[in-house]
N, C-alpha and C positions, 0 to 999 in steps of 0.2 A: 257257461261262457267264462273265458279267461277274467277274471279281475285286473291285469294290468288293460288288456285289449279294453277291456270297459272305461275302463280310466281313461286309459289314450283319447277313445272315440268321445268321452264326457271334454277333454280340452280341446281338442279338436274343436268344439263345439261352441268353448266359451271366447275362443281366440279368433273364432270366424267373424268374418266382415258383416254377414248375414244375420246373427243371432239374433236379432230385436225379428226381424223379419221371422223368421222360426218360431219366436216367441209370441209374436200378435196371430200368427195364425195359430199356435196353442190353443191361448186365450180363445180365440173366437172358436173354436171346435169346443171347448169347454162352457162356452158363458152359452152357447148358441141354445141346448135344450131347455134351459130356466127361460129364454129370452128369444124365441124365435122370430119376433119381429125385428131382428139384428139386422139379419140377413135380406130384410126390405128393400125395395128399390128407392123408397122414400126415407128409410133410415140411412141409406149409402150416403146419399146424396145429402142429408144433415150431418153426417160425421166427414164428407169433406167439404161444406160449406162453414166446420166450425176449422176442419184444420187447415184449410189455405191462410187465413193470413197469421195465424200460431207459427206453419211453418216460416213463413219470412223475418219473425220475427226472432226464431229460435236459431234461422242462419246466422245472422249478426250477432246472434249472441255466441255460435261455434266458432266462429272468428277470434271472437274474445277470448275466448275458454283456452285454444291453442295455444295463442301468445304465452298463457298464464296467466290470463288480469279474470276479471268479471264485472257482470254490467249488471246492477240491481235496479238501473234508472229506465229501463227500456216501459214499463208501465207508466210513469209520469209524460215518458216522452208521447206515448202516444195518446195519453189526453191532452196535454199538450198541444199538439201537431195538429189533433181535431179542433179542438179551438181556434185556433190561428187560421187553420183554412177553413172554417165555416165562418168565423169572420169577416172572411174577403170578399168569399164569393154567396154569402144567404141574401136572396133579393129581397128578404124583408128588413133588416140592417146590416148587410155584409158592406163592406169600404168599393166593392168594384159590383153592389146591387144592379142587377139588368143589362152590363155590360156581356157584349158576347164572350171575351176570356177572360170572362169571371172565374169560368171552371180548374182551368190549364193556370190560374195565375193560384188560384186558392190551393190546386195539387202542388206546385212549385214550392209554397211558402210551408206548406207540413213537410216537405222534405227537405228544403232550408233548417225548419228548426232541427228537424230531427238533428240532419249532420250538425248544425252548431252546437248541440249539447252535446253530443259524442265527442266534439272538438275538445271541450270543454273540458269535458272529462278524462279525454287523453290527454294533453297537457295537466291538467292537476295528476295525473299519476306520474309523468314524464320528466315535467319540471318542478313541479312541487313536492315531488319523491312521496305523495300521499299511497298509504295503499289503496288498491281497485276498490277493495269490499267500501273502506270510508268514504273514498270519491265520491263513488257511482250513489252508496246511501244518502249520502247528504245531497248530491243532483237530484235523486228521486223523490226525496222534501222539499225539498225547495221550489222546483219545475210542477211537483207536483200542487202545493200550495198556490204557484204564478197560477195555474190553471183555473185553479174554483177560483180565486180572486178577479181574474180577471172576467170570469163570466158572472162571478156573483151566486157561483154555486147552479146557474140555470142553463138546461142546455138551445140550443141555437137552430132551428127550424127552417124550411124552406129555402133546401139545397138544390141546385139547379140541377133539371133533368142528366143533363150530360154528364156529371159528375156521376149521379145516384147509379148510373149506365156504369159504372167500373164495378161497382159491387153486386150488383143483381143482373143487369145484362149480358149478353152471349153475343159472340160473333161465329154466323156460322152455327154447329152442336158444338163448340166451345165456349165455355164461359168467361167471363175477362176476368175474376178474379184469378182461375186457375190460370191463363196465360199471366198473371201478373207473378205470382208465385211458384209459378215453372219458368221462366226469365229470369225470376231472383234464383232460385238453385240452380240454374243450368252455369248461371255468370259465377256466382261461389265454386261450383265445382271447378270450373276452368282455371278462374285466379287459385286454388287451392293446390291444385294437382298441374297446372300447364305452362305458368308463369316463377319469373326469378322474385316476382314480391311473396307470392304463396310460399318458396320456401325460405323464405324471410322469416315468413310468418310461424315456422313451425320451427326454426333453429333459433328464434328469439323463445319461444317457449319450452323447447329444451334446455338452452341454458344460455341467457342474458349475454352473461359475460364473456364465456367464449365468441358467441359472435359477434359483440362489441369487436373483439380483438379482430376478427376475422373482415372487419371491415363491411359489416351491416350497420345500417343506420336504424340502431332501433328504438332510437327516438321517434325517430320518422311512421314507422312499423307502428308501434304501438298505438300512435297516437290517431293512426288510419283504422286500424281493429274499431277502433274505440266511434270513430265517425261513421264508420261502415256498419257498426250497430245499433248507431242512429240513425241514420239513413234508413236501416233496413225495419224499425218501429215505426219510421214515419210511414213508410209504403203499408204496412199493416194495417196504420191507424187510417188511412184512406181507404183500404178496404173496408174496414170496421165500420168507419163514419158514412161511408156508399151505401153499405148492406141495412146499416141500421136509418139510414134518413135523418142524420142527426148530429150537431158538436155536439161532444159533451164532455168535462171535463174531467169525469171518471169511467173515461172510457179505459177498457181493459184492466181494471183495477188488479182482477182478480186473480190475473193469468200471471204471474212472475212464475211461482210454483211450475206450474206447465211449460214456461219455456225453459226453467233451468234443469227440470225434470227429463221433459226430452231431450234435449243436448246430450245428459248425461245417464240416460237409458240408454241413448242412439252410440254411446262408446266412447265421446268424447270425455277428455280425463280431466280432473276440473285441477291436476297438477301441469299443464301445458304441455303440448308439443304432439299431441295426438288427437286426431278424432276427423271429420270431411263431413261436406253436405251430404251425401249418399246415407252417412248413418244417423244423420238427423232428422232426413227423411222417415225412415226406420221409425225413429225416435216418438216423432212427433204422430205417425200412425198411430204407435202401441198407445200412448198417453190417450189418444182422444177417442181410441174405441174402448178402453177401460171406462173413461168419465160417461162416454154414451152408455155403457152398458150396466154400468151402477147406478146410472139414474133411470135408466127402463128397471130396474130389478127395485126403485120406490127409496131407495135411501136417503139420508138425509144428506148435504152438503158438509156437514160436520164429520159424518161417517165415510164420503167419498173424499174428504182431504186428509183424515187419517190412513187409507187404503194408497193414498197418491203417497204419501209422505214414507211409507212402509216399501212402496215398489222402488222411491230414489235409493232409502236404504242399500235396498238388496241391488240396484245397479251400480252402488258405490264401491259396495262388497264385490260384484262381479267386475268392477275395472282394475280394484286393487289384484283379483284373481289374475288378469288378464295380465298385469303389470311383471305379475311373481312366475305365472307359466314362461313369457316372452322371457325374461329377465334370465329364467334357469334354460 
């Protein structure tokens, strides 16, 4: 075969919108004979039980990523946001105990918090001219810290039926977490791709200043990325906290890696102004059927974060690719 034609057909490949998708079914045509219980109906069904609220969590964070900021607090926020609404509504010391909207007031107040730290953190990059990486680190010490403090390190029990129904119940053969996290991407794609804030969103992440000039308010922009990131760990953290029966203040501790991982396997560019729900989607697939499929194959956690940490590499690598094909 020709070597240019090979070439061509190789960037074709790495420019395409699809590639993470190409790429996870690799993967899984590869990992599947060491691991044939992959292919399970009961393994399906636990790799999208872990990835529905990952991906909600990793849209708010593609948000970010486009403008050009980034969000390291989105793990705080969501131990956080479980505390606060297990709080409200646990009928054994929640503040609204035995009330009938105990539920609907404790989901309110995780999503309250969420967007107030996002808030929070938009304005400290906005008007404090702080950079994102500082912001967002030091919101995710300090939110993080409120968290154990406030519960004293223990987590918070006997969550009312109704709630615990968002994370583990179905409506119908649908499950509410997946309607809760097919609503969060269906509403990012639309703002992203259908709306005059979406391309707000991606000519403040091309280039700040031009669109200043141009008469974007990307003050304003920014500082909604930034809330919209929050918001979108608070919804997580209510899946999380439904599925598991429980506040607790290191809830998600673990996952930052995974969702800045998928974001940025998914294609979005951690230099702004590129990337969509669609390929976070992608994204957040590849990441949780690799972590499912390194720990059927017995490894240790040590070894599956060096394995995670080696795949951003090589997506890092593949967007600078992507940047230099499009670019020439």
């Amino acid at each position: 075969m020709n070597p240019q034609v090979e070439m061509n057909r190789w960037k074709r490949l790495v420019v395409s919108d699809y590639w993470v998708l190409y790429l996870s079914i690799a993967c899984f045509l590869v990992l599947f004979p060491f691991t044939p219980r992959l292919a399970s109906i009961e393994n399906i069904r636990n790799i999208f039980s872990n990835m529905l609220p990952l991906l909600v969590v990793a849209i708010g964070e593609t948000i970010v990523l486009i403008t050009g900021g980034i969000d390291l607090s989105v793990t705080s926020v969501i131990g956080l946001s479980s505390v606060i609404g297990a709080s409200i509504m646990s009928s054994d010391q929640g503040l609204l105990a035995g009330n009938p909207a105990a539920a609907a007031a404790g989901v309110a107040g995780m999503i309250l918090a969420g967007v107030f730290v996002g808030w929070l953190n938009g304005i400290a990059v906005t008007r404090l001219r702080m950079p994102p990486f500082i912001a967002t680190l030091t919101s995710m010490m300090f939110f993080g810290g409120l968290a154990v403090w406030l519960t004293q390190s223990r987590p918070i029990y006997d969550l009312p039926a109704r709630f615990i129904e968002l994370g583990q119940g179905a409506w119908l053969w649908l499950p509410n977490s997946l309607a809760v996290a097919g609503v969060t991407a269906v509403f990012a794609h639309v703002l992203l791709s259908r709306s005059l804030l979406g391309r707000w969103i991606y000519a403040v992440g091309t280039n700040p200043r031009t669109s200043l000039i141009s008469g974007v308010p990307v003050n304003r922009v920014v500082t909604f990325a930034y809330a919209a990131s929050g918001g979108c760990a608070a919804v997580a953290s209510v899946l999380y906290t439904a599925r598991l029966e429980t506040g607790s203040p290191v809830l998600g501790q673990r996952i930052l890696l995974d969702v800045i991982g998928a974001t940025v396997i998914g294609g979005t560019s951690l230099f702004g102004g590129k990337g969509n729900a669609l390929w976070t989607v992608f994204g957040v697939s590849f990441i949780c059927l690799i972590d499912n499929s390194l720990n059927m194959l017995g490894l240790s956690y040590f070894v599956v974060t060096m394995v995670k940490g080696g795949i951003i590499l090589f997506a890092a690598l593949v967007d600078a690719a992507r940047s230099r094909i499009l670019a020439g």
